[in-house]
C-alpha positions in Angstrom: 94.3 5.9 77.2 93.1 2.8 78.6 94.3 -0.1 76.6 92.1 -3.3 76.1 92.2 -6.2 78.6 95.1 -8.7 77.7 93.3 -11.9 78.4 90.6 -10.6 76.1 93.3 -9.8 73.1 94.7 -13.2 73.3 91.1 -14.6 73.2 90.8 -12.3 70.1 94.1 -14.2 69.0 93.3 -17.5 70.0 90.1 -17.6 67.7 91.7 -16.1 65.0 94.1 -19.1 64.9 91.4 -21.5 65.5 89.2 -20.2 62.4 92.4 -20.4 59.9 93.1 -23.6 61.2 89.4 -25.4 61.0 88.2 -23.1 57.9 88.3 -25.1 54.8 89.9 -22.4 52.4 89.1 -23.5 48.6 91.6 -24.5 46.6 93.4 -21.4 44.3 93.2 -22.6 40.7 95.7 -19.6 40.2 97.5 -17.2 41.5 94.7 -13.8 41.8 96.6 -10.2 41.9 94.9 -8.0 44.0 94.4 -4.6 43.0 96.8 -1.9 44.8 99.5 1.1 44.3 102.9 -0.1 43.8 105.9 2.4 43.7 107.8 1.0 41.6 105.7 -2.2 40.1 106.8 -5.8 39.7 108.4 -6.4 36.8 112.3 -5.2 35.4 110.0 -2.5 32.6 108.6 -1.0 35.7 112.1 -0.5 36.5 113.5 0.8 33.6 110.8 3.3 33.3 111.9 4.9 37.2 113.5 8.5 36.7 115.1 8.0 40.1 117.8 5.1 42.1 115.1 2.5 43.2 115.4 -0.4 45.2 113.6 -3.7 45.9 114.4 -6.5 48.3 111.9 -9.5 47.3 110.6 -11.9 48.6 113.2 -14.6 48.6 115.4 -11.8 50.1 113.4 -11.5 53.0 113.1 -15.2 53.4 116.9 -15.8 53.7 117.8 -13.4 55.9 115.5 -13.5 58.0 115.2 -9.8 59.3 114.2 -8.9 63.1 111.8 -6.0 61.5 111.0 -4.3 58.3 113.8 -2.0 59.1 115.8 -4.4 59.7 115.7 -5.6 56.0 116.2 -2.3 55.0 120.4 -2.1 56.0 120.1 -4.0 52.4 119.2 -0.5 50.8 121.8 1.7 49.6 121.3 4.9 51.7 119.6 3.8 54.0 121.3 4.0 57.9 119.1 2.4 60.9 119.3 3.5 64.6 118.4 0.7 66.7 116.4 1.2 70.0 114.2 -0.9 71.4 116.6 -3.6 69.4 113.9 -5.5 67.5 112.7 -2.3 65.4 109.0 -2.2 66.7 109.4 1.6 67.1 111.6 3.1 63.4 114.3 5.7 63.5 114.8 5.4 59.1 117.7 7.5 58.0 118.2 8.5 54.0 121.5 9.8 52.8 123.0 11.1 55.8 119.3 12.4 57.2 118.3 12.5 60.7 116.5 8.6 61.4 114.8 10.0 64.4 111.2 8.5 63.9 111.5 7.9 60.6 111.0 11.9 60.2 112.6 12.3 56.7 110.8 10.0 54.5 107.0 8.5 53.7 106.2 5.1 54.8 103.5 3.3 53.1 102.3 -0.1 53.6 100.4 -1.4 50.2 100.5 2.3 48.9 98.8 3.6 52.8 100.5 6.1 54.6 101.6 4.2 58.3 103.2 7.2 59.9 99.6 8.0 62.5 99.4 11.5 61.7 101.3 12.8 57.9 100.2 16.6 59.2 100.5 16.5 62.5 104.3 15.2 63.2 105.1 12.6 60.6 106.5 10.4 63.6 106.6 6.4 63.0 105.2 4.8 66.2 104.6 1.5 64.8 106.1 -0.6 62.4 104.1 -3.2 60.0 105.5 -6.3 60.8 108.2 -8.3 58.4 106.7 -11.8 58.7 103.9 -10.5 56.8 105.8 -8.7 53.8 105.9 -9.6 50.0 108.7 -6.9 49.6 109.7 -3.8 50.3 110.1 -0.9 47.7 112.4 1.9 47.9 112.3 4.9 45.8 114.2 8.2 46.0 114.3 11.0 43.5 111.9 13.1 41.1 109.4 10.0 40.8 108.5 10.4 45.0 106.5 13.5 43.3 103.6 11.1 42.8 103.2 10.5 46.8 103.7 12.9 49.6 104.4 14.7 51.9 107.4 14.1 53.4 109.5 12.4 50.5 112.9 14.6 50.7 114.7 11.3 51.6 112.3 8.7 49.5 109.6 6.8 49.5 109.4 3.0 51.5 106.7 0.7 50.5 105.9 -2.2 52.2 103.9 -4.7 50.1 102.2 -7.2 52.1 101.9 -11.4 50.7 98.8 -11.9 48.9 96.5 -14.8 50.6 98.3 -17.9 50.1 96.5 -21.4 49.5 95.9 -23.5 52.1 97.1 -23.2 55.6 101.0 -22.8 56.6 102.6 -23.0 60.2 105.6 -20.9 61.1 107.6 -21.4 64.8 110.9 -19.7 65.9 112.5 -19.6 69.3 115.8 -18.0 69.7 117.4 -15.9 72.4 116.5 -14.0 75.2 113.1 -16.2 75.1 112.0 -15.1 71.7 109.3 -17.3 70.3 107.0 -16.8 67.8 104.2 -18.4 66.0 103.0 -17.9 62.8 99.9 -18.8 60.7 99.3 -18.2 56.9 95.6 -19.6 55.2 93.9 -18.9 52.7 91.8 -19.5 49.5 90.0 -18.6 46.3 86.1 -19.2 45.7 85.1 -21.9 43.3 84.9 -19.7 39.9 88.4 -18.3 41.4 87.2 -14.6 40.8 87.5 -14.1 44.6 90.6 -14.9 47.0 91.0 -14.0 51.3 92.6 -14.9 53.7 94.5 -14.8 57.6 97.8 -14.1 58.7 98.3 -14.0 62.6 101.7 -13.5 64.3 102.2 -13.4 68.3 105.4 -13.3 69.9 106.6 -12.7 72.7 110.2 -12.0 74.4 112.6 -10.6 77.6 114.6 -8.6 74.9 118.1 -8.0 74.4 118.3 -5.8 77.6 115.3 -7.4 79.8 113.1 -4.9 78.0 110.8 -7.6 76.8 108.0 -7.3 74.6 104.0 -9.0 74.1 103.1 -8.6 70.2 100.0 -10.1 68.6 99.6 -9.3 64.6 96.3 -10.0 62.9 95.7 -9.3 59.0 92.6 -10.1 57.2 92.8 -9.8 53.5 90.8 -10.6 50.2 89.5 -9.2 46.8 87.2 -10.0 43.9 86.7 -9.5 40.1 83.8 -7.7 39.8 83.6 -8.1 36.3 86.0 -8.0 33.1 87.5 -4.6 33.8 86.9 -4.0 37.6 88.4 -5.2 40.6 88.2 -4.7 44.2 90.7 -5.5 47.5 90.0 -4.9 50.9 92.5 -5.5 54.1 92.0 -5.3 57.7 94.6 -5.3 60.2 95.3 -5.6 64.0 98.1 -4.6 65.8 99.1 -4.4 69.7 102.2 -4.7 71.6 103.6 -3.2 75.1 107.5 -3.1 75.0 109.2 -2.5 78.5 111.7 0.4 76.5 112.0 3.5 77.6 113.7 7.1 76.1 116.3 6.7 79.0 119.7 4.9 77.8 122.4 4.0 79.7 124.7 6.3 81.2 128.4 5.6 81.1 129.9 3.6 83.6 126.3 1.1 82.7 127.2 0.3 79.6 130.7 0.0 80.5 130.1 -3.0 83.4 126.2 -3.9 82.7 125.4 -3.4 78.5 122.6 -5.7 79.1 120.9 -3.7 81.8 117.3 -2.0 81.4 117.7 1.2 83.0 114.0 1.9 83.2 112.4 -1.4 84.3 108.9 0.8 85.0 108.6 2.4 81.4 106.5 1.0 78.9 105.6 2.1 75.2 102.1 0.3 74.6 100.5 0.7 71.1 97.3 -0.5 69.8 96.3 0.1 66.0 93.4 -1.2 63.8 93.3 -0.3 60.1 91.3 -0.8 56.9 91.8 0.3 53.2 89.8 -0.6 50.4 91.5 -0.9 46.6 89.2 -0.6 43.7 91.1 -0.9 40.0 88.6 0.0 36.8 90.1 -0.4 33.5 87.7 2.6 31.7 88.8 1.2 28.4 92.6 0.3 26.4 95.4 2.7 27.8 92.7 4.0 30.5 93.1 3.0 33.6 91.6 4.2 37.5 92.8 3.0 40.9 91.5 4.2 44.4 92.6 4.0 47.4 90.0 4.6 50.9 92.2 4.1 54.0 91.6 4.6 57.8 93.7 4.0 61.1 93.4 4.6 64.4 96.6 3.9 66.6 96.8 4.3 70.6 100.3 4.9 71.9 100.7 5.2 75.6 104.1 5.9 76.8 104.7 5.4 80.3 107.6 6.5 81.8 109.2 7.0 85.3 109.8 11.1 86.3 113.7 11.9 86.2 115.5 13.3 89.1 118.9 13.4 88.5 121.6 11.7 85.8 125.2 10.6 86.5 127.8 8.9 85.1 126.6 6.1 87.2 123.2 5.5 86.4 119.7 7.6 86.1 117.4 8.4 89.4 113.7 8.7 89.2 111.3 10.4 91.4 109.8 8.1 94.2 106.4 7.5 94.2 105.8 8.6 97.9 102.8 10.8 97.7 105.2 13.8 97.5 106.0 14.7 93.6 104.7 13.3 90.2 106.8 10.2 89.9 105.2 8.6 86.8 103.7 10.0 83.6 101.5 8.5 80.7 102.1 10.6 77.3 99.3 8.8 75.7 98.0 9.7 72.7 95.3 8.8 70.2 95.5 9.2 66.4 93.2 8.6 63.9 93.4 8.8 60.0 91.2 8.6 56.7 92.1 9.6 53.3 91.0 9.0 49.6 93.7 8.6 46.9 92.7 8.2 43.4 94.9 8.3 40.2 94.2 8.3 36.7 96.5 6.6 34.2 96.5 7.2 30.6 98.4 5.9 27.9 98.1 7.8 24.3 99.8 8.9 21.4 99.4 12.7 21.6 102.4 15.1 20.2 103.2 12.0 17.6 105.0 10.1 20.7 103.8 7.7 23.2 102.8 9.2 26.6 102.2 7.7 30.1 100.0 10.5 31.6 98.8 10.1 35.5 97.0 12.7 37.5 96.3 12.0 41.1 94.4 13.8 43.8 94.4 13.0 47.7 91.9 14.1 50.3 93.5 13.4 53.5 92.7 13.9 57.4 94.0 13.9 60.3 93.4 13.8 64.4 95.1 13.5 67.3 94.3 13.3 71.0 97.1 13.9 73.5 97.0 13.6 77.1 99.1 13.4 79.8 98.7 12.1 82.9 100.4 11.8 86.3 100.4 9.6 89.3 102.6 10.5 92.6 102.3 7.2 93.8 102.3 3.9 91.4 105.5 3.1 89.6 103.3 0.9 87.6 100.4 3.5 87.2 98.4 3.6 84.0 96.3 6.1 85.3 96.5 9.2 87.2 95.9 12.9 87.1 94.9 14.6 84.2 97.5 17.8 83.4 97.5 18.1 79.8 94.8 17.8 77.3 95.2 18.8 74.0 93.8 18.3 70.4 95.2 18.2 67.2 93.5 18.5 63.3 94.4 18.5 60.3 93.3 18.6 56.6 95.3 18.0 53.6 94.2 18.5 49.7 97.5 17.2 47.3 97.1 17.6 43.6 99.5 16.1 41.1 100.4 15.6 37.7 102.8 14.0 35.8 103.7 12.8 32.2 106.2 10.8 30.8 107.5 11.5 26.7 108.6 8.2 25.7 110.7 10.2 22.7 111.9 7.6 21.2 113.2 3.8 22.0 115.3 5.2 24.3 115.1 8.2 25.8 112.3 9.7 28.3 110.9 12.6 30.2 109.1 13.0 32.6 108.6 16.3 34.6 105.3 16.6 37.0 104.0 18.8 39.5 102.6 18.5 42.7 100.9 21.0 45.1 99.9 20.2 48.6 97.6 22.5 50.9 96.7 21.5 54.5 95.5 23.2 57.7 96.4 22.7 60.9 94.7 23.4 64.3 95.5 23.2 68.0 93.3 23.4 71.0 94.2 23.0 74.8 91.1 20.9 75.7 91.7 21.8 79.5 91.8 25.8 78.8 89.7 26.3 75.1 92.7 28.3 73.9 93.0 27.3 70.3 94.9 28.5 67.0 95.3 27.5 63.5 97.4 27.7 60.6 97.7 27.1 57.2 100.1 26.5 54.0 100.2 25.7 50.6 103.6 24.1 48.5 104.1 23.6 45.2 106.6 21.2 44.2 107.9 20.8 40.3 110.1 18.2 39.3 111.2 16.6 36.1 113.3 13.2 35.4 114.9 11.7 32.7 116.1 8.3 31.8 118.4 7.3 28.4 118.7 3.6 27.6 122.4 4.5 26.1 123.0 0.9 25.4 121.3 -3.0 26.1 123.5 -3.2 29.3 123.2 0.6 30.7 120.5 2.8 31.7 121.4 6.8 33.1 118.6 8.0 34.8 118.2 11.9 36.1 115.8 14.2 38.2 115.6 17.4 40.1 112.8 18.0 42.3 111.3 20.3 45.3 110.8 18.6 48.6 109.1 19.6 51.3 107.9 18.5 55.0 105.1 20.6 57.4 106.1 21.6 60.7 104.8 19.8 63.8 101.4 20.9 64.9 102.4 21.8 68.6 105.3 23.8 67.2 103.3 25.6 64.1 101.0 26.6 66.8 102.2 27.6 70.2 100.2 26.6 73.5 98.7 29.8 74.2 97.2 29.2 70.2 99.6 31.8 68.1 101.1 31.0 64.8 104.5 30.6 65.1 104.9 31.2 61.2 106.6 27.8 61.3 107.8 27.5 57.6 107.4 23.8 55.9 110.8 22.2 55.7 112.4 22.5 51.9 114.9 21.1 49.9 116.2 20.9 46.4 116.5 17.5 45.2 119.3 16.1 42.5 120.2 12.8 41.2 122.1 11.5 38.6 122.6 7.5 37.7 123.1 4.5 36.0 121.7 1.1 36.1 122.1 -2.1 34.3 122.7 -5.9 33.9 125.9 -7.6 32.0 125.8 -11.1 32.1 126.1 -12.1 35.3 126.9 -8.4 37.2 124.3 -6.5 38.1 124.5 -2.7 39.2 123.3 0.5 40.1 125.3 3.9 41.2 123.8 7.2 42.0 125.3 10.8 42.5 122.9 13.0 44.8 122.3 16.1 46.2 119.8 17.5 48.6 120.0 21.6 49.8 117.8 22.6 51.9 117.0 26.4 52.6 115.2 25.4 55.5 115.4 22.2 57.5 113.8 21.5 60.5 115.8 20.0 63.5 115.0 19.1 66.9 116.4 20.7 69.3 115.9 18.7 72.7 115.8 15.8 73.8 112.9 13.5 75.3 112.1 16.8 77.8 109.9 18.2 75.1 110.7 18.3 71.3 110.7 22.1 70.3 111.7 22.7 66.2 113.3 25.7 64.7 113.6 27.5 61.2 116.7 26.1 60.1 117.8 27.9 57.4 120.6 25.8 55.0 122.1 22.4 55.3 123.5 20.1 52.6 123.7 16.6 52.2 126.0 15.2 48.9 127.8 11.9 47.9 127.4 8.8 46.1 125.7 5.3 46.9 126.3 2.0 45.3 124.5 -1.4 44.9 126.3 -4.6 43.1 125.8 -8.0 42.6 127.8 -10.9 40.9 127.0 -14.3 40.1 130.2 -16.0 40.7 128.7 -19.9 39.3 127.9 -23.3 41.1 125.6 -21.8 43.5 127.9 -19.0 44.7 126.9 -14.7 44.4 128.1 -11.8 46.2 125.8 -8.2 46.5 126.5 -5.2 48.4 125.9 -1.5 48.6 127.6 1.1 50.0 126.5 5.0 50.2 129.4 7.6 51.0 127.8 11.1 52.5 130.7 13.2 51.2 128.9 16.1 52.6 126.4 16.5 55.5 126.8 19.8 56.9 125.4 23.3 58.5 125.5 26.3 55.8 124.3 28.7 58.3 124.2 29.3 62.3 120.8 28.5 62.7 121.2 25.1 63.7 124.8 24.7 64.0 128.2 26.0 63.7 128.6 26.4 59.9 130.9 23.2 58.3 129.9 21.3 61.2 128.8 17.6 60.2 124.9 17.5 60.9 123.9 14.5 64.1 123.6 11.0 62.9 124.8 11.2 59.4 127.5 8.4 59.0 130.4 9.3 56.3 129.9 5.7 55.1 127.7 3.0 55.4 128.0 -0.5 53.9 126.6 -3.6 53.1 127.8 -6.6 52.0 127.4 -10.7 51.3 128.3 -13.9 50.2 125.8 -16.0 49.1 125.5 -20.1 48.6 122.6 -21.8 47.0 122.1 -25.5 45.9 118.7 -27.6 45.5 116.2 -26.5 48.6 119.4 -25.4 51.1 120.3 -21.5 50.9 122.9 -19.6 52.9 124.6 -16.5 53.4 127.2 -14.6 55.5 126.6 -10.5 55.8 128.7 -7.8 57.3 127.3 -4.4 57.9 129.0 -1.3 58.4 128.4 2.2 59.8 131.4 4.9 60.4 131.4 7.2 63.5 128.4 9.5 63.6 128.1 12.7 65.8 125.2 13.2 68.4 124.9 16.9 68.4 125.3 19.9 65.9 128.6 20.5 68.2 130.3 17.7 67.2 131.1 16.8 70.2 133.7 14.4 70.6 134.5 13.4 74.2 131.5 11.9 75.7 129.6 13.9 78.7 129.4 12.1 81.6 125.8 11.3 81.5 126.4 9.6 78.2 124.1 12.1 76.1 126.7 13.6 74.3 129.9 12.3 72.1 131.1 10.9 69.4 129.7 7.3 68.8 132.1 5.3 67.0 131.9 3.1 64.1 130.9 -0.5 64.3 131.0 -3.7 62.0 129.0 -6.7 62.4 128.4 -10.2 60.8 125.1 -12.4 59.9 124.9 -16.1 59.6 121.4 -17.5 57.6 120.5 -20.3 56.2 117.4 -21.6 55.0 116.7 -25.6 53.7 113.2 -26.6 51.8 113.0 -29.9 53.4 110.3 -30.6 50.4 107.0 -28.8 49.2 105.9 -28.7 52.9 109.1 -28.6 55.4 111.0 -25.8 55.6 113.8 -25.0 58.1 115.8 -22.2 59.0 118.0 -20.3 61.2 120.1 -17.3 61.7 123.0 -15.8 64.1 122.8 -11.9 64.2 125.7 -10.3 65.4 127.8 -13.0 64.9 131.2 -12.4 66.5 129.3 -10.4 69.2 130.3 -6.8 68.6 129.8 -4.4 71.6 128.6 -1.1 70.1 126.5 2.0 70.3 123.6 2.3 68.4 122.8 5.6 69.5 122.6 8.5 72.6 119.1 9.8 71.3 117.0 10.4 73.1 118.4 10.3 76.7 121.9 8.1 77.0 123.6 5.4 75.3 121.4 2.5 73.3 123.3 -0.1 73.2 123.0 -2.3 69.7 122.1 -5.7 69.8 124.4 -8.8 71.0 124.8 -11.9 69.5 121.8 -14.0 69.5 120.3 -16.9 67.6 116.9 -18.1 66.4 115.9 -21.4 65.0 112.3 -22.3 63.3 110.3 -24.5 60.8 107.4 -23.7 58.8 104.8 -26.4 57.6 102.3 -26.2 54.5 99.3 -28.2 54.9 
């Protein structure tokens, strides 16, 4: 799809900037809170009340270590295991618990409560990630309380919460390798009677990348919300999003990364996205213990992948077609999603049964659409047009029902079990031939958690629960429009854990398991993603998150997660005991931490073992670099952050700080180098 003309989206930009920076925003008399769904909530009760291991990097957090990307901040999360690509996370491969990261595929992603993946029923694919600059905190959730969203929660829930308007106007500039720069501005305000609030944040950046795959991003969001009266509030957000990133699914082949790690190997390819949303929050406290929230959100994101036609792979490097009038030599996968849904949830608090219950009841009408074409050009390396030779559309419609209620038996002990039921359709039509097809499923998924407050210090929390993901649409439904009785991927979710605070040590360990009688795994690579039945697979082991506060300014945290068990139980997929692709044995990360007056610092490592890249196991690498094991790799982070005074801030970081020369991944198409050592620098100013 054609993609709007560059000097006009910096014109967009540039008056953006200009209006937050001449507006005169009202002085906030306090601080409003805007009416949204939280996953876990903002306070240590919200916590306490979670039947599942939970996880929230604030907003400090985020400020000190100053993360390239939302996923970026998530190595901080127990479980969690990233696999870099582009290197500054703009496109999300999210692993949970020794589960294929591959788009994000595993999990839901929300951003303030709104599903970001483009299409949930279609292929639950994260093309786009919200960007960090713009984030409050992140929420991660896994276990029998995911029930209340869905689908797609066998790994856990990740919520991005995004700042709430700030007052007045604040600059942010960073410049740091490989030309990186960025610029930043924050404003906003409250109305006289302060029963209203709004305001801008805009980030562009731009950069050659780590391997002279540079990037053009510009990041608009447009926020506010009222008190409508004494029990009623509403919240509206807008957002803009566009970037074109010269990456590409081909990776280096051997002998490249050995002399040239740095190289692009596809200097033609480019992933361009372009994405406008909107979601409106309304909260109405009916009356005491009754409370409504819901939730109307829309996207539409454009992704256009351009990439060069292969012709051959060697250990050497990759050849592509020429464009000499002869063969197709460049193709545009571009496709067009768009998304609306209503989410509303009922919460009531009552004393039924002689106990205290915390009833909610949620239903979701949800949509979905997708547009994909392809197109071809036999002579422009740099097309972004071409032939039309593939055309096809995509719906779907999704009705989830839930329930849940939590006993509050006595001081200390509750239970919670719930239910949740999702039906969707799905429907496939080859615009260019009128063959069409549809399908349709319905899955119910029970659950039920527990926690027990055994003593001031200790919390054990407990859940089972039924997981489930739908099949891709162009897989459920096969070209020629027949139902390929694609079954929904399942699972059978456990956890077991305990949680707490002693003085100054602060912790949280959690034993899980996840069968699955029938996963879903790709099973090619960027030539065309086909998905099987897969029949059984198990994942199993133990994760870890600690912190101490050692005294006069000093702390250390970490995590770790140990995937005791990530294997085939059947042939479907794989040779049975074989270790499933990309599931690390161990994963780790740790830090020291220094704070005194306005100056914060702190040195991280972060560790991932050897992973496979096939259901093989394959060990010696092939020699286009595809296949093999990819070994483990450590590396080291250097922040520090100094509040100058109220207005001044500086700050700066070194990623990668002893420059460790690792792969990241051989998914999709050859080695992906991770990211060398690089530095950025910056200041903000509050006006």
């Amino acid at each position: 799809m054609a993609q709007p003309n560059l000097k006009y989206k910096r014109h967009l930009l540039v008056v953006a900037v200009s209006s937050a920076l001449t507006y005169q925003f009202p002085v906030m008399a306090a601080e409003i809170t805007l009416p949204r769904i939280d996953v876990i909530g903002e306070y240590a009760l919200a916590v306490s009340k979670q039947p599942g291991s939970i996880a929230v990097i604030d907003e400090e957090q985020l400020v000190l270590s100053q993360p390239l990307s939302t996923q970026d901040a998530l190595k901080s999360v127990p479980g969690i295991v990233i696999r870099e690509e582009e290197g500054f996370g703009f496109i999300p491969n999210i692993g949970m618990r020794g589960l294929n990261p591959n788009r994000s595929q595993k999990l839901l992603v929300l951003e303030d409560g709104v599903p970001v993946a483009p299409g949930l029923f279609l292929a639950n694919e994260s093309y786009y990630s919200p960007r960090v600059e713009r984030m409050q905190s992140i929420e991660v959730l896994k276990g029998a309380a995911g029930l209340r969203y869905g689908p797609t929660t066998i790994g856990g829930v990740i919520n991005y919460k995004t700042k709430a308007p700030e007052d007045g106007v604040k600059l942010t500039a960073r410049v740091g390798s490989n030309g990186f720069r960025l610029l930043g501005v924050d404003a906003g305000g409250a109305s006289p009677s302060n029963e209203a609030v709004a305001g801008i944040s805009v980030v562009t950046s731009r950069g050659d990348g780590f391997r002279h795959n540079g990037f053009d991003l510009n990041d608009v969001v447009v926020k506010g919300g009222l008190q409508i009266n004494d029990n009623q509030w509403l919240s509206a957000k807008f957002t803009y999003y566009d970037n074109e990133v010269n990456t590409s699914y081909v990776g280096l082949r051997p002998n490249e990364y050995k002399n040239n790690p740095g190289k692009n190997p596809a200097p033609n390819d480019y992933f361009i996205t372009d994405r406008k949303s909107f979601d409106i929050n309304h909260e109405w406290e009916i009356t005491h213990g009754v409370k409504l929230n819901t939730l109307l959100y829309w996207s539409n994101l454009n992704r256009d992948f351009w990439r060069r036609d292969i012709a051959s792979r060697t250990i050497d490097g990759t050849t592509f077609v020429a464009c000499n009038g002869v063969s197709n030599c460049m193709t545009g996968r571009n496709r067009e999603f768009e998304m609306f849904g209503l989410d509303s949830r009922l919460f009531i608090t009552h004393q039924s049964f002689g106990i205290k219950n915390e009833t909610e009841i949620g239903v979701r009408l949800h949509h979905d659409a997708l547009s994909n074409k392809t197109v071809r050009s036999k002579t422009d390396p740099n097309a972004r047009s071409g032939a039309l030779t593939g055309d096809d559309s995509q719906k779907a419609e999704g009705l989830a029902l839930y329930a849940q209620n939590r006993f509050v038996l006595n001081g200390k002990f509750a239970l919670t079990p719930g239910l949740r039921v999702e039906s969707y359709d799905q429907k496939r039509k080859n615009e260019l031939t009128s063959v069409a097809g549809k399908t349709n499923n319905t899955e119910v998924m029970p659950g039920v958690g527990a926690t027990w407050q055994v003593a001031p210090q200790a919390q054990l929390f407990a859940g089972a629960f039924k997981g489930f993901s739908p099949a891709m649409v162009a897989t459920a439904i096969s070209g020629d429009g027949v139902d390929q009785q694609l079954d929904a991927e399942r699972s059978t979710n456990y956890e077991i854990g305990v949680r707490g605070v002693m003085q100054r040590f602060t912790y949280e360990a959690t034993l899980f398991r996840m069968d699955f009688e029938n996963q879903i795994v790709n099973q090619s690579l960027s030539s065309g993603i086909t998905q099987a039945n897969g029949g059984e697979t198990l994942n199993q082991g133990v994760e870890v998150a600690l912190e101490y506060e050692i005294g006069s300014g000093w702390s250390v945290n970490g995590n770790a997660t140990y995937v005791q068990i990530a294997e085939f139980r059947n042939n479907a997929l794989g040779p049975v005991g074989n270790r499933l692709p990309y599931a690390p044995e161990l994963s780790s990360n740790m830090n020291v931490n220094y704070k005194t007056g306005g100056f914060k610092a702190n040195l991280g490592a972060y560790y991932v073992s050897s992973q496979f890249a096939d259901a093989a196991n394959t060990k010696v690498e092939n020699a286009i670099g595809t296949l093999g094991e990819i070994p483990g790799y450590t590396t080291f982070n250097l922040n520090a952050h100094y509040d100058v005074d109220k207005q001044w801030s500086l700050f700066g970081t070194v990623r990668n700080l002893f420059d460790k020369k690792y792969i990241a991944s051989r998914n999709p198409d050859g080695i992906f180098p991770g990211v060398g050592r690089n530095l950025e620098v910056g200041a903000s100013y509050k006006f």
